[in-house]
Each structure stands twice: as C-alpha cells, then as structure tokens.
N, C-alpha and C positions, 0 to 999 in steps of 0.2 A: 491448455490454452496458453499461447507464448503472446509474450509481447516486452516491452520496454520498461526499464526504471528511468522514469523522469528525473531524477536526479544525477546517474550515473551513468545511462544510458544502457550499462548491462542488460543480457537478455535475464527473462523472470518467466518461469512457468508456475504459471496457475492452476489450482484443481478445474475440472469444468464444471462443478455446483459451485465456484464462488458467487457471492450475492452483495449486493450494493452495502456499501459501509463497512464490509469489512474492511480487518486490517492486515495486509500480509506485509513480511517485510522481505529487502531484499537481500538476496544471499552474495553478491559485491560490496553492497557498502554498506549494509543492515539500518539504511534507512528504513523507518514504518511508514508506509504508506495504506492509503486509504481508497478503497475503488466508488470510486465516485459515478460509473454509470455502468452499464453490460455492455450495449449495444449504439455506437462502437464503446467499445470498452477504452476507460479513461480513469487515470490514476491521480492521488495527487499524495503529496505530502498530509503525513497525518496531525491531526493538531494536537499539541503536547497539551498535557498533562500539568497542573499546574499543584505547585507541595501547596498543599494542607499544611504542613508542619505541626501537626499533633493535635490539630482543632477541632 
C-alpha cells in the first residue's frame, strides 16, 4: 500500500495488514507516524513519548 508522509511528503509503502494505531516510520525523514484510519488511509504524526526519568 503506497501513499504519503505528511511530514515530508516522500512516498512510504505500507505492509497491506497495517492496522489502525500502528506506528510506522518514515524512511526520508524517520519521522513516527501514526495510522490513524484505513480507509481512506490517513496518517499523522505520532505522539511522543514523555521521559519518566527513573520514576
């Protein structure tokens, strides 16, 4: 499955079992992005991760 990084606009191919949430990243800018629907298929930016720092 091809389609676009929102970010970078490079193209990005997909497995065709990807499934809502996951996170693939992209191979131009290795932004993580996050598939946010299938059908149509829509991506967005994945939301970071926030340090614990040892907690």
């Amino acid at each position: 499955m091809m389609t676009t990084c929102p970010e970078c606009e490079g193209a990005l191919a997909l497995a065709d079992d990807v499934q809502t949430g996951e996170i693939v990243v992209c191979g131009d800018c290795g932004v993580d992005l996050e598939v946010i629907d299938l059908a149509p298929l829509a991506l967005a930016l994945a939301p970071q991760e926030a340090e614990d720092w040892g907690e």
